[in-house]
HTML snippet that shows the backbone in 3Dmol.js (N, CA, C, O; Angstrom):
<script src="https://3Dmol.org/build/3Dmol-min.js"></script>
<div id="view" style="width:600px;height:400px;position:relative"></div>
<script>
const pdb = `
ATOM      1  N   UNK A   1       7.627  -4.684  -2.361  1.00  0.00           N
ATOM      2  CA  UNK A   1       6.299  -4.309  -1.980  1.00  0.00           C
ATOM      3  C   UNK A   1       5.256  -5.149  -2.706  1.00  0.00           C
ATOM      4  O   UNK A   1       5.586  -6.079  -3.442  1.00  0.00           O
ATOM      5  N   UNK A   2       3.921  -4.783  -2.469  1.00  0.00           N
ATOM      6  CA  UNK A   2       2.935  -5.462  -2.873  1.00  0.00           C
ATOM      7  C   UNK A   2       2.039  -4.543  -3.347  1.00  0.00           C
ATOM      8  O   UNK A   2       2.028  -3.375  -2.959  1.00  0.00           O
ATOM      9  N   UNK A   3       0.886  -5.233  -4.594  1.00  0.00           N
ATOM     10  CA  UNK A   3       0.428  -4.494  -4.413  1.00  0.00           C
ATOM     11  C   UNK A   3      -1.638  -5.269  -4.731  1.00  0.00           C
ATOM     12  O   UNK A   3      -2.019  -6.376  -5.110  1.00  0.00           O
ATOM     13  N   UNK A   4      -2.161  -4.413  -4.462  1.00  0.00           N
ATOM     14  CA  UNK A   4      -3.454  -5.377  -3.881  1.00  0.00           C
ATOM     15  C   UNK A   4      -4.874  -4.315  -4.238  1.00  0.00           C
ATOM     16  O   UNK A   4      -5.093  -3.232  -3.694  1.00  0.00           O
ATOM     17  N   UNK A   5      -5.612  -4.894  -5.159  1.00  0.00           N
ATOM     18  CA  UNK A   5      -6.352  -3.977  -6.025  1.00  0.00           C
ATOM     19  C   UNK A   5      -7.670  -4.582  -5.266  1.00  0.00           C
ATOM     20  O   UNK A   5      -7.882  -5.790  -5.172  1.00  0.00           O
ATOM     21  N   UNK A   6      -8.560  -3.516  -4.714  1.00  0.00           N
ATOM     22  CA  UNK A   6      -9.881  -3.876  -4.203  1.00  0.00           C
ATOM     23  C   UNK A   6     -10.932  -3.318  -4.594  1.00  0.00           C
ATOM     24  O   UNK A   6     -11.180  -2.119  -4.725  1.00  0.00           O
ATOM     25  N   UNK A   7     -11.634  -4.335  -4.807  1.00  0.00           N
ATOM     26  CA  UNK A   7     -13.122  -3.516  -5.262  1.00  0.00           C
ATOM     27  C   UNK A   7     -14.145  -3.161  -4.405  1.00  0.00           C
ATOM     28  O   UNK A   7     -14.675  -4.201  -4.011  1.00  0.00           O
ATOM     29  N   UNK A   8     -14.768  -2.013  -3.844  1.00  0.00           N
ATOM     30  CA  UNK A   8     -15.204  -1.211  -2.612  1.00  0.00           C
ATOM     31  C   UNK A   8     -16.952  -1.046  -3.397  1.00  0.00           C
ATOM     32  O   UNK A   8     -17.189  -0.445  -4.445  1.00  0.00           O
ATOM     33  N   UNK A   9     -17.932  -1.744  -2.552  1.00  0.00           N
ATOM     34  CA  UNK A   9     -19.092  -2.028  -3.096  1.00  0.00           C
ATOM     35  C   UNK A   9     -20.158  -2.256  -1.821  1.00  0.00           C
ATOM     36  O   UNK A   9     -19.951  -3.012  -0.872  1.00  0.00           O
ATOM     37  N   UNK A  10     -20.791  -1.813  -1.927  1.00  0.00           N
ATOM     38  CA  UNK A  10     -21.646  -1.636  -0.278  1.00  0.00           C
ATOM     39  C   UNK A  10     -22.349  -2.842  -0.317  1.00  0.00           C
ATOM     40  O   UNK A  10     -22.638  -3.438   0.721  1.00  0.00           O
ATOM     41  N   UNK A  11     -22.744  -3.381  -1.775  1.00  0.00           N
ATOM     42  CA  UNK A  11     -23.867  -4.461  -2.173  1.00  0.00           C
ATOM     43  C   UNK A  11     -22.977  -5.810  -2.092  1.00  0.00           C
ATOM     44  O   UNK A  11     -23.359  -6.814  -1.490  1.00  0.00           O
ATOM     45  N   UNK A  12     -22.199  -5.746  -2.522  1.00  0.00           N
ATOM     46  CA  UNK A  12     -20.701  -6.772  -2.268  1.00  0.00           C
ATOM     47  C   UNK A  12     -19.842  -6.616  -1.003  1.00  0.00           C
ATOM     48  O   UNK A  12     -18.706  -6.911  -1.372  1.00  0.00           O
ATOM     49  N   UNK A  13     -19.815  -6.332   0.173  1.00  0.00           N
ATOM     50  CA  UNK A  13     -18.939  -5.843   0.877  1.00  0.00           C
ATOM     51  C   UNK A  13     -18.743  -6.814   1.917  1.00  0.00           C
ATOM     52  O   UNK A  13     -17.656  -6.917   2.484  1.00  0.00           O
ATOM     53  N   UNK A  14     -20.072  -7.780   2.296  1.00  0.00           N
ATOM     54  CA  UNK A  14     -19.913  -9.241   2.531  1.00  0.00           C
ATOM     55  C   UNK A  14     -18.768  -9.943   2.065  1.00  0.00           C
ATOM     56  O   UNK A  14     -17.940 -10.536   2.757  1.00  0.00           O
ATOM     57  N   UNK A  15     -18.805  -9.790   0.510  1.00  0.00           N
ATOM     58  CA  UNK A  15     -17.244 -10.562   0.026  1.00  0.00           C
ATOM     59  C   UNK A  15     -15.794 -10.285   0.379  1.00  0.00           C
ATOM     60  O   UNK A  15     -14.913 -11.102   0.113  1.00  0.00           O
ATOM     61  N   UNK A  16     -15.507  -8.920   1.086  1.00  0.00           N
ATOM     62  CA  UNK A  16     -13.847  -9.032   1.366  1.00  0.00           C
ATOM     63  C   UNK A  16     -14.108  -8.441   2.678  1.00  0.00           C
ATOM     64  O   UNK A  16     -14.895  -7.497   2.749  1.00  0.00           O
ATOM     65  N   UNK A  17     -13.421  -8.983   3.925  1.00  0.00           N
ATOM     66  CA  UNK A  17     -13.386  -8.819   5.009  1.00  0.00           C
ATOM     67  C   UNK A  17     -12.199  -7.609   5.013  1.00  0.00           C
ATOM     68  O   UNK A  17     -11.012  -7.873   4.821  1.00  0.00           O
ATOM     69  N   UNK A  18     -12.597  -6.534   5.209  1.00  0.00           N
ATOM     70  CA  UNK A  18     -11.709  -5.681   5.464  1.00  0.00           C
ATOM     71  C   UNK A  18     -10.566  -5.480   6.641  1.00  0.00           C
ATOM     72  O   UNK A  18      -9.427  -5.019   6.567  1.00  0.00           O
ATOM     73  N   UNK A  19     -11.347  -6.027   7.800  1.00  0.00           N
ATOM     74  CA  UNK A  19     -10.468  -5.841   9.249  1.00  0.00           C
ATOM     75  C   UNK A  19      -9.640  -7.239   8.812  1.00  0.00           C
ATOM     76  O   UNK A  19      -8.647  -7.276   9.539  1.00  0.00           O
ATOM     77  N   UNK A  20      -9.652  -8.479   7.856  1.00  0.00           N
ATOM     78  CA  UNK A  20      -8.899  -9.456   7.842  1.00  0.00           C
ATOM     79  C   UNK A  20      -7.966  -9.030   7.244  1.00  0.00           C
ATOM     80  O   UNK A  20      -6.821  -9.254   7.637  1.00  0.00           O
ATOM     81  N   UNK A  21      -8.207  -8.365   6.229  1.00  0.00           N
ATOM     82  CA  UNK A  21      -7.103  -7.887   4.814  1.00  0.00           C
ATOM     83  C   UNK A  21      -6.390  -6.625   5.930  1.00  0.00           C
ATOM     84  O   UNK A  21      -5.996  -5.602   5.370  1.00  0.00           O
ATOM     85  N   UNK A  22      -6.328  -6.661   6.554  1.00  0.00           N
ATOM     86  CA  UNK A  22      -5.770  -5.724   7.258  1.00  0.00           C
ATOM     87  C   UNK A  22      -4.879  -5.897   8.647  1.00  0.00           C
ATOM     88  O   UNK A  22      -3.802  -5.367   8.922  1.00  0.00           O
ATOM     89  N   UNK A  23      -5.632  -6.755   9.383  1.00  0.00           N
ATOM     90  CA  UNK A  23      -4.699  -7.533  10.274  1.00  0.00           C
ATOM     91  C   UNK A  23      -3.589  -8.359   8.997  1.00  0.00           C
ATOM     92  O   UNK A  23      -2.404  -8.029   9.029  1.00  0.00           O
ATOM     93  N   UNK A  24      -3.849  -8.959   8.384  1.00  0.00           N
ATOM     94  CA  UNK A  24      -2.357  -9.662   7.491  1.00  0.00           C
ATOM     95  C   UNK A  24      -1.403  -8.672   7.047  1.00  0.00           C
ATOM     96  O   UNK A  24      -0.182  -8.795   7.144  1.00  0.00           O
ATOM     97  N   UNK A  25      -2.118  -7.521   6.475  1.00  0.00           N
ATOM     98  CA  UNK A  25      -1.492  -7.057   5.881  1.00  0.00           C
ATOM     99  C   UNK A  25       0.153  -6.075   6.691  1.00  0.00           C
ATOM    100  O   UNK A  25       1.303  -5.959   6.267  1.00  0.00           O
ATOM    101  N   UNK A  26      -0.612  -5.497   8.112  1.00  0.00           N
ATOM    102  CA  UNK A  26      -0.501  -5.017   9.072  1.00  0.00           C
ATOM    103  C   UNK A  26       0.860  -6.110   9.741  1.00  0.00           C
ATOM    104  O   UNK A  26       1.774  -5.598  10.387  1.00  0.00           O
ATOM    105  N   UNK A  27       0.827  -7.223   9.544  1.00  0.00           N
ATOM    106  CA  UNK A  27       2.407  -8.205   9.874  1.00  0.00           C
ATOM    107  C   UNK A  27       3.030  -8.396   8.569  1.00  0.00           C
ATOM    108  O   UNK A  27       4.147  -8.913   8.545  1.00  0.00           O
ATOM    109  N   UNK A  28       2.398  -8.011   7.355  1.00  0.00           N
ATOM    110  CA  UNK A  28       3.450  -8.078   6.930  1.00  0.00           C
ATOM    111  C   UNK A  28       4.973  -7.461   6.494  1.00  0.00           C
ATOM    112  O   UNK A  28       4.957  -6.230   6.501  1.00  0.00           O
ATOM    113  N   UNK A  29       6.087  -7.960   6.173  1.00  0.00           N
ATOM    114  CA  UNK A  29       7.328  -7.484   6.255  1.00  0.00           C
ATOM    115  C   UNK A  29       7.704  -6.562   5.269  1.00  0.00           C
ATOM    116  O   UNK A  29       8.677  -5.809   5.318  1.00  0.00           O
ATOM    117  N   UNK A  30       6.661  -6.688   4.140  1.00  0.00           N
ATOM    118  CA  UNK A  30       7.068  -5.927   2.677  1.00  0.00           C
ATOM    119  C   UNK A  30       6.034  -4.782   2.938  1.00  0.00           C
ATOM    120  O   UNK A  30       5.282  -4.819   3.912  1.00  0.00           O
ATOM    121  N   UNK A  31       6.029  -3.922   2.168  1.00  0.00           N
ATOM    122  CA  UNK A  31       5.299  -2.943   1.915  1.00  0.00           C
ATOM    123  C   UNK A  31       3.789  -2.652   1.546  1.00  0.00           C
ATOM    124  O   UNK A  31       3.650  -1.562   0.990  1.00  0.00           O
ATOM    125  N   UNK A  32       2.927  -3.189   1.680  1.00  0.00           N
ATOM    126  CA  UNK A  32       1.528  -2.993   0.488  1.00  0.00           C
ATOM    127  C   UNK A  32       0.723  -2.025  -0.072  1.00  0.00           C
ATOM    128  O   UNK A  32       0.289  -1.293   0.818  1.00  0.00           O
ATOM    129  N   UNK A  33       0.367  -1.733  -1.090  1.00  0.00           N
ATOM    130  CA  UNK A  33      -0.269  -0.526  -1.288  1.00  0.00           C
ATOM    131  C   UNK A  33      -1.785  -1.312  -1.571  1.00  0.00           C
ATOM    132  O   UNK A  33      -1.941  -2.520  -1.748  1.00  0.00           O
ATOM    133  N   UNK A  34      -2.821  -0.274  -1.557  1.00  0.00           N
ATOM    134  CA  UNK A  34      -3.819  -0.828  -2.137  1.00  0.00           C
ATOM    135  C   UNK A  34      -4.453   0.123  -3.399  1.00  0.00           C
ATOM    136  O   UNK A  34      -4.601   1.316  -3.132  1.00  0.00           O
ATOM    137  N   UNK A  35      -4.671  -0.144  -4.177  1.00  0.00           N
ATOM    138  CA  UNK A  35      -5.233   0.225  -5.426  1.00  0.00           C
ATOM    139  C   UNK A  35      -6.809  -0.162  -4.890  1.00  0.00           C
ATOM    140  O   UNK A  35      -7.137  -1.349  -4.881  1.00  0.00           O
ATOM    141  N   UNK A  36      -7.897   1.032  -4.386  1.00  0.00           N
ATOM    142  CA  UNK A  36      -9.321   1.159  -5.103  1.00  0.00           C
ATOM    143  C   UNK A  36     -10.120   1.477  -5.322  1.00  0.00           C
ATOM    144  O   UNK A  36     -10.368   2.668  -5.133  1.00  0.00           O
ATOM    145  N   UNK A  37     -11.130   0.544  -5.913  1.00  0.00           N
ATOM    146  CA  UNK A  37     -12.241   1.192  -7.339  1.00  0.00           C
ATOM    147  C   UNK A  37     -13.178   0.688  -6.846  1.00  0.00           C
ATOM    148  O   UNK A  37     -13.146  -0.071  -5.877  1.00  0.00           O
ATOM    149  N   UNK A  38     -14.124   1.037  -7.439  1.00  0.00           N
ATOM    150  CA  UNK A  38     -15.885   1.250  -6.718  1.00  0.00           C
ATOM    151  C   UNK A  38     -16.648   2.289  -6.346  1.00  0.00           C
ATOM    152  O   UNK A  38     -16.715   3.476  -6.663  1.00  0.00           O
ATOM    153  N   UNK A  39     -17.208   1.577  -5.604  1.00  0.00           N
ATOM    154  CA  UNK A  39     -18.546   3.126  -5.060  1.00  0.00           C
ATOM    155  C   UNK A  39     -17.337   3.866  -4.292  1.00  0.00           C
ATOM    156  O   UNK A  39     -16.304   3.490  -3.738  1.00  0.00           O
ATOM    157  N   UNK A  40     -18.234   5.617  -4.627  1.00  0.00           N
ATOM    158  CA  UNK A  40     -16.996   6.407  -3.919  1.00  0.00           C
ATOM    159  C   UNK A  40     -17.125   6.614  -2.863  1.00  0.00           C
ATOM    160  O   UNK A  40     -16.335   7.351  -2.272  1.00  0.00           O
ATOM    161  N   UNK A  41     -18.206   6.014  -2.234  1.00  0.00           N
ATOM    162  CA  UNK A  41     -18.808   6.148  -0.818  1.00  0.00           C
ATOM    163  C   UNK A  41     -17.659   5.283   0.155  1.00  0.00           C
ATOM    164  O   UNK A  41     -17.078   5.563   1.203  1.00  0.00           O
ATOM    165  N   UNK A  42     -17.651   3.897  -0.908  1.00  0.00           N
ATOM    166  CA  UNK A  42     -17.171   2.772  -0.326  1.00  0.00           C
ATOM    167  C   UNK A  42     -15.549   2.765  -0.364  1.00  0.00           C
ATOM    168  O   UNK A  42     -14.787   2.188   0.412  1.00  0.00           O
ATOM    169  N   UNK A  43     -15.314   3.378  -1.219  1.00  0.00           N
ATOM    170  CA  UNK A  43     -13.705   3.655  -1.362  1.00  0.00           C
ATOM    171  C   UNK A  43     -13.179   4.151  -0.531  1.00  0.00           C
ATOM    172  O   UNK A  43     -12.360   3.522   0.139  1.00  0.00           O
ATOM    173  N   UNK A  44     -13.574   5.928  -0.199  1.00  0.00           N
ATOM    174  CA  UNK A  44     -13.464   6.678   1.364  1.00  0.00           C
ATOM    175  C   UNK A  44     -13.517   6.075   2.235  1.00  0.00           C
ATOM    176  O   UNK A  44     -12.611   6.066   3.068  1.00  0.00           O
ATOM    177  N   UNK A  45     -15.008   5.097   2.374  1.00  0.00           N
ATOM    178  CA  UNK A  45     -14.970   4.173   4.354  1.00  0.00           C
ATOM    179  C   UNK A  45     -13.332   2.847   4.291  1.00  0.00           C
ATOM    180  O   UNK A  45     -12.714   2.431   5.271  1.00  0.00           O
ATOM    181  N   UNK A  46     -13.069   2.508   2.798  1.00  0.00           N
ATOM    182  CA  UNK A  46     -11.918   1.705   2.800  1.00  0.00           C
ATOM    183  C   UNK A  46     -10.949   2.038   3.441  1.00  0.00           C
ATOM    184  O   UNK A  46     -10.267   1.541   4.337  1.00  0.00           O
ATOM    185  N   UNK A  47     -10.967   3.028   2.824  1.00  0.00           N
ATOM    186  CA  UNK A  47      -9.250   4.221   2.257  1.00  0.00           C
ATOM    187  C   UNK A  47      -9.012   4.590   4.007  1.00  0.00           C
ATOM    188  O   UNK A  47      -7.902   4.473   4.525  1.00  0.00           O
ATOM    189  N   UNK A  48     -10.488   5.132   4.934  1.00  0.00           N
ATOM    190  CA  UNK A  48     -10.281   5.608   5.719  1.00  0.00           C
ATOM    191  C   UNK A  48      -9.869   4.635   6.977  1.00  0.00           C
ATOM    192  O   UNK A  48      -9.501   4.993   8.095  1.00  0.00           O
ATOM    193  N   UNK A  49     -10.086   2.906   6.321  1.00  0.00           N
ATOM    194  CA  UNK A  49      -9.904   1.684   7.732  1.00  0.00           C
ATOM    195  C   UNK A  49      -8.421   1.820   7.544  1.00  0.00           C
ATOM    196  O   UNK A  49      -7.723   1.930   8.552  1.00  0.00           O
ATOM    197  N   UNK A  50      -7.810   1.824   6.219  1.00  0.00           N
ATOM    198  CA  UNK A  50      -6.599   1.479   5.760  1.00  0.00           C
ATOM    199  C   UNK A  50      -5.586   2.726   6.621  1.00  0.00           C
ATOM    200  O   UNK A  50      -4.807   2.499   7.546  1.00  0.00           O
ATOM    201  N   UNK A  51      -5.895   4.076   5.976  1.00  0.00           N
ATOM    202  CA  UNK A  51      -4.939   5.006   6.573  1.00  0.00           C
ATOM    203  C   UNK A  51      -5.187   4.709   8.279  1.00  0.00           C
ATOM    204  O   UNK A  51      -4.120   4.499   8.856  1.00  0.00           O
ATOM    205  N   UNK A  52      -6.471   4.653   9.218  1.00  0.00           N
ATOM    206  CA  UNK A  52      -5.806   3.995  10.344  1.00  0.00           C
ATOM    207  C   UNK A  52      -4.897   3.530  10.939  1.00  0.00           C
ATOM    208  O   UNK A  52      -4.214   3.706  11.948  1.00  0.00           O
ATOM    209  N   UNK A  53      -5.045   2.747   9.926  1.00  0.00           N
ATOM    210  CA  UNK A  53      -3.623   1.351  10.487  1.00  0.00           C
ATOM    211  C   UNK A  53      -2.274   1.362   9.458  1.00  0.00           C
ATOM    212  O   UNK A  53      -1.644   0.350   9.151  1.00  0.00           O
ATOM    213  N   UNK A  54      -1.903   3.079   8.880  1.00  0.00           N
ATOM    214  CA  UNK A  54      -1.088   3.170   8.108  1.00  0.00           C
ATOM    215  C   UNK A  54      -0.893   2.099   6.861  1.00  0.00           C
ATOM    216  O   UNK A  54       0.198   1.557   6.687  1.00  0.00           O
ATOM    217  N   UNK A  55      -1.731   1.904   6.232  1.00  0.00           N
ATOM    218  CA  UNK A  55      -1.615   1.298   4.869  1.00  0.00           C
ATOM    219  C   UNK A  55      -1.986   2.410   3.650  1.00  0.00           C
ATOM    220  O   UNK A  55      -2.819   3.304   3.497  1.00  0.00           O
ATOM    221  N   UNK A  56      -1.441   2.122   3.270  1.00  0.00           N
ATOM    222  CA  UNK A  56      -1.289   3.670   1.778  1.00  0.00           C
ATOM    223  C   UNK A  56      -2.251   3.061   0.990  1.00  0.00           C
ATOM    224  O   UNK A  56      -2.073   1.881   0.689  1.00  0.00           O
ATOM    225  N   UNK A  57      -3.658   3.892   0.434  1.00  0.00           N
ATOM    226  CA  UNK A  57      -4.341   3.733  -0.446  1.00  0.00           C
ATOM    227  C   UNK A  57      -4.447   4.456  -1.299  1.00  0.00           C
ATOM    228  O   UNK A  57      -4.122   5.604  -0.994  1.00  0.00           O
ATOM    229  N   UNK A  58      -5.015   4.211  -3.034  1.00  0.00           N
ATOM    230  CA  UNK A  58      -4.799   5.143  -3.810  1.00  0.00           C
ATOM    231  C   UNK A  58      -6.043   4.950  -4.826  1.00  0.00           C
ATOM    232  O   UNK A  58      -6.311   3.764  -5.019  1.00  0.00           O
ATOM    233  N   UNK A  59      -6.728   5.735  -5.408  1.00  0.00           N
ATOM    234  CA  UNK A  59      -7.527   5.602  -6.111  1.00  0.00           C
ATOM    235  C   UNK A  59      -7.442   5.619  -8.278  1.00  0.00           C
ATOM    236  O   UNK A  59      -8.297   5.398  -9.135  1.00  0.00           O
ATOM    237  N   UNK A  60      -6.141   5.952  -8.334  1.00  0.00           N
ATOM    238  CA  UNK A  60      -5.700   5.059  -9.383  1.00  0.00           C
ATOM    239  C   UNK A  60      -4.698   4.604  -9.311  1.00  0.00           C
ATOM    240  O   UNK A  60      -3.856   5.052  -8.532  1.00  0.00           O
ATOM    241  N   UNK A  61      -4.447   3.445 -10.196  1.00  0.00           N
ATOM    242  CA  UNK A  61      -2.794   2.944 -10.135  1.00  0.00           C
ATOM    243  C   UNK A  61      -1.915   3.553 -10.753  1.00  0.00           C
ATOM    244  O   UNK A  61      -0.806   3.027 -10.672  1.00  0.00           O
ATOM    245  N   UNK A  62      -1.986   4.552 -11.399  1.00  0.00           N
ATOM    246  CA  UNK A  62      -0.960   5.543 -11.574  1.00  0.00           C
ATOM    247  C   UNK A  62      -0.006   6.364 -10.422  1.00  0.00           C
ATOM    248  O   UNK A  62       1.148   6.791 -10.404  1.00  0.00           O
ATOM    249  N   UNK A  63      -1.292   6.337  -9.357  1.00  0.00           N
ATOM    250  CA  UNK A  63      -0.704   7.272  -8.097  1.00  0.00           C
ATOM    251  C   UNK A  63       0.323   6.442  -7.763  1.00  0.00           C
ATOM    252  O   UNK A  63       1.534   6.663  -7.770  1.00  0.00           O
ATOM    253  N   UNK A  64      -0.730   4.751  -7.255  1.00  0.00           N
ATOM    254  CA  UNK A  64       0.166   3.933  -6.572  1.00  0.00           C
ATOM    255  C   UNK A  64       1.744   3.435  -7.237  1.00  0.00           C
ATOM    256  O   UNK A  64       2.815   3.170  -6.690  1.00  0.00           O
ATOM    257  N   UNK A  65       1.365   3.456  -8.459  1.00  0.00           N
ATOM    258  CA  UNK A  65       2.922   2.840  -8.966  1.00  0.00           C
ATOM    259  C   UNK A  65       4.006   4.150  -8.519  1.00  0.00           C
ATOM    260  O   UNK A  65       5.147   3.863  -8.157  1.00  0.00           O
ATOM    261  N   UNK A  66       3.627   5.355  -8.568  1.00  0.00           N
ATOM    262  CA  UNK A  66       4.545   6.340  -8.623  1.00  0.00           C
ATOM    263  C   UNK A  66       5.275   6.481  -7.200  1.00  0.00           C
ATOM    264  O   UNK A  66       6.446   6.750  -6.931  1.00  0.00           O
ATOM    265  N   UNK A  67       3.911   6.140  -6.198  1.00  0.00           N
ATOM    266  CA  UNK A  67       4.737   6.062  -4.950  1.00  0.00           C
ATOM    267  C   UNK A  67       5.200   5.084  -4.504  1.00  0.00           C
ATOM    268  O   UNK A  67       5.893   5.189  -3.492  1.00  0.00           O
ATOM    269  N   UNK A  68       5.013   3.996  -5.009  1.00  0.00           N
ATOM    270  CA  UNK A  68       5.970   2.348  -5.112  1.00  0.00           C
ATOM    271  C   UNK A  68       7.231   3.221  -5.653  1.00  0.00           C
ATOM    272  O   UNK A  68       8.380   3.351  -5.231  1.00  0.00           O
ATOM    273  N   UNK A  69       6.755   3.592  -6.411  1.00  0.00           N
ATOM    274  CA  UNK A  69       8.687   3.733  -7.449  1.00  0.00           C
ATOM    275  C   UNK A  69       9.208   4.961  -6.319  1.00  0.00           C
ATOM    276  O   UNK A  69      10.294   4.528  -5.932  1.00  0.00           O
ATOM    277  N   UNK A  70       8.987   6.094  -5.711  1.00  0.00           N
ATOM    278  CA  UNK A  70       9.648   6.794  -4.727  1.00  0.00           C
ATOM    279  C   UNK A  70      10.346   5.746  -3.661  1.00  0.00           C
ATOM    280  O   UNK A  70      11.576   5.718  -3.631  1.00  0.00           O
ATOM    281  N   UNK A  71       9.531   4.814  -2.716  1.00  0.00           N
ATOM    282  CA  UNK A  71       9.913   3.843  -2.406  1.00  0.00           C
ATOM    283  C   UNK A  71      11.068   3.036  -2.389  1.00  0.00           C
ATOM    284  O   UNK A  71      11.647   2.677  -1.364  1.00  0.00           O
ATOM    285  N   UNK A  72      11.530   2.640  -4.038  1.00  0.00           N
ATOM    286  CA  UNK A  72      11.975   1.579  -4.471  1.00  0.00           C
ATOM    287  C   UNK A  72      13.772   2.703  -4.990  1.00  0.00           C
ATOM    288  O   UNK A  72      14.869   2.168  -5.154  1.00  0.00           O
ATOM    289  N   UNK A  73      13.455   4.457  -5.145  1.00  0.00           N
ATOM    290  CA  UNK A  73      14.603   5.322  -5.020  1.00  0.00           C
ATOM    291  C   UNK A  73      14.902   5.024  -4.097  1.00  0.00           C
ATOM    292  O   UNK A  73      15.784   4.186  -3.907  1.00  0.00           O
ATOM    293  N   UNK A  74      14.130   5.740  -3.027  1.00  0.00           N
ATOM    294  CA  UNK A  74      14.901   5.322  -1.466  1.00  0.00           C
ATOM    295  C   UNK A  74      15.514   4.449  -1.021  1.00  0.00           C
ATOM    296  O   UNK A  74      16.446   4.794  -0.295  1.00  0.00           O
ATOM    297  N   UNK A  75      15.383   3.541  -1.149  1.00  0.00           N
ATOM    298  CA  UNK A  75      15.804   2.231  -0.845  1.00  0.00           C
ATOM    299  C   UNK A  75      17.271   2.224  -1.617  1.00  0.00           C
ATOM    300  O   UNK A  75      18.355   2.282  -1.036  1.00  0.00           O
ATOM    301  N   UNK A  76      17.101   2.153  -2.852  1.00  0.00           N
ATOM    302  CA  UNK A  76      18.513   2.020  -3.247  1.00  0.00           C
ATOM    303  C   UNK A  76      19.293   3.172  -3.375  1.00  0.00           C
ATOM    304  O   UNK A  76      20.356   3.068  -3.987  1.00  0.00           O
ATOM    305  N   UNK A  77      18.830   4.685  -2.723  1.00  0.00           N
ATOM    306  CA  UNK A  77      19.581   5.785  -2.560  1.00  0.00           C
ATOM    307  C   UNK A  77      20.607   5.124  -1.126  1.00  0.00           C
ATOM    308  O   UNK A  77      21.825   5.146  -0.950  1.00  0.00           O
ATOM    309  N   UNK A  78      19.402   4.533  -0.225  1.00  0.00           N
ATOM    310  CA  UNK A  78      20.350   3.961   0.844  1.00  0.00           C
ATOM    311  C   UNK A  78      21.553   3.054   1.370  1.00  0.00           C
ATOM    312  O   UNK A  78      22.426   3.013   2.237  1.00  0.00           O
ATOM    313  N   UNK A  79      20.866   2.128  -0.068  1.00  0.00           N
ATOM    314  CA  UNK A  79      21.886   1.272  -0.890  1.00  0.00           C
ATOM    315  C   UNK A  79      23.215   1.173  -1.147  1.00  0.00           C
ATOM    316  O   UNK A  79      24.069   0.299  -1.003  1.00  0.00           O
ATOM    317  N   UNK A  80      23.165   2.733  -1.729  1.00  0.00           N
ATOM    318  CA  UNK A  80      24.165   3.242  -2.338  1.00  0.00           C
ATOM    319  C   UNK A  80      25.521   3.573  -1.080  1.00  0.00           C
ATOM    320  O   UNK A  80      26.648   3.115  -0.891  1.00  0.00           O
ATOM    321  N   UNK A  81      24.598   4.681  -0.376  1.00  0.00           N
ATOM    322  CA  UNK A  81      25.313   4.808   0.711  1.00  0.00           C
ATOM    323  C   UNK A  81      25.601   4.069   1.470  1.00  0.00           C
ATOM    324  O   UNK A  81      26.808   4.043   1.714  1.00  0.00           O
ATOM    325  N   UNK A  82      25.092   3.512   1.911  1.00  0.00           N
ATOM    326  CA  UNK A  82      25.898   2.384   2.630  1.00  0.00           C
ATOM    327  C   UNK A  82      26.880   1.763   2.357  1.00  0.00           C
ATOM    328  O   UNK A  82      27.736   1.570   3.220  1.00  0.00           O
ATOM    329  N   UNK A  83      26.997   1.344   1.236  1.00  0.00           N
ATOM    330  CA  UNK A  83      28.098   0.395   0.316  1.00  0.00           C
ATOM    331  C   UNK A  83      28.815   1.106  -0.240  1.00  0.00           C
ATOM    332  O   UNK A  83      29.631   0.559  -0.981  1.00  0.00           O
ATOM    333  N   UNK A  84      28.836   2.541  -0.143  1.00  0.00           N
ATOM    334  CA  UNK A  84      30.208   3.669  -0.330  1.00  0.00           C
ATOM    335  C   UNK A  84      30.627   3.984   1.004  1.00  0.00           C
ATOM    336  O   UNK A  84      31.643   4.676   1.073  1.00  0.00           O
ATOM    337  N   UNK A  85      29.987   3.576   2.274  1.00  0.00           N
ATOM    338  CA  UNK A  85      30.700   3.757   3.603  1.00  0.00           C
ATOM    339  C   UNK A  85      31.370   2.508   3.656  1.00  0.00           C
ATOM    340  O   UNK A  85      32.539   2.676   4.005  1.00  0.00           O
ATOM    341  N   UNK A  86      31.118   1.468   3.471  1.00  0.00           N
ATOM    342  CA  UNK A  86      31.717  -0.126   3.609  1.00  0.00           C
ATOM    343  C   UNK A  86      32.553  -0.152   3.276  1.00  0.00           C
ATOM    344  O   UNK A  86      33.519  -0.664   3.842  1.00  0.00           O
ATOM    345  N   UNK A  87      32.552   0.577   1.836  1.00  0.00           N
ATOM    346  CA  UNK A  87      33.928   0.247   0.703  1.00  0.00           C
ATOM    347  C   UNK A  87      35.557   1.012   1.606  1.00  0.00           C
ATOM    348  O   UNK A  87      36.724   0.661   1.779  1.00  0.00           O
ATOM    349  N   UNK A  88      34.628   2.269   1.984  1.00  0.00           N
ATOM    350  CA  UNK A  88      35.874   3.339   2.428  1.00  0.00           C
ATOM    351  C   UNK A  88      36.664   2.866   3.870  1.00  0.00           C
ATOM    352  O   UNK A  88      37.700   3.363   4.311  1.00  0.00           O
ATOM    353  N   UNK A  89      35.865   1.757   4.469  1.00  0.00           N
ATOM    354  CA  UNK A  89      36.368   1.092   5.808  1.00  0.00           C
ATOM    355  C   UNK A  89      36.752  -0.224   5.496  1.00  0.00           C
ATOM    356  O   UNK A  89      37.187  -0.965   6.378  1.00  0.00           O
TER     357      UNK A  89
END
`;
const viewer = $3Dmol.createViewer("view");
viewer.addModel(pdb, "pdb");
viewer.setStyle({}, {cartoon: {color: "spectrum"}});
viewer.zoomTo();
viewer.render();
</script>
């Protein structure tokens, strides 16, 4: 996964194209979370383009690492299984 920290600023908001960071993000193959900080006005209108188009946002990186790491169980819970069905065939 990835992970991609934005700063959400009504006075700055010229600087990061949101619908761009979002079409890329939206093909890509890995996972991304976004970590962000700023106005809380501006965070919500973020948070709310992102969950749209199913991208997970979080307003500290504590949240986000924790649900990276659920993620990163799953994955190798599946891991597991799989390669104890392989072994047995």
């Amino acid at each position: 996964g990835l992970f991609n920290m934005m700063f959400c600023s009504k006075q700055f908001r010229f600087l990061s194209n949101v619908d761009q960071i979002i079409e890329i993000a939206s093909r890509s193959p890995k996972p991304i979370f976004f970590w962000l900080i700023g106005e809380d006005k501006e965070v919500r209108r973020n948070s709310e383009l992102l969950a749209k188009n199913n991208l997970p946002s979080f307003s500290s990186l504590e949240d986000m690492v924790k649900n990276f790491w659920v993620l990163v169980q799953e994955s190798n819970n599946k891991n597991k299984i799989l390669n104890k069905f392989m072994t047995q065939n």
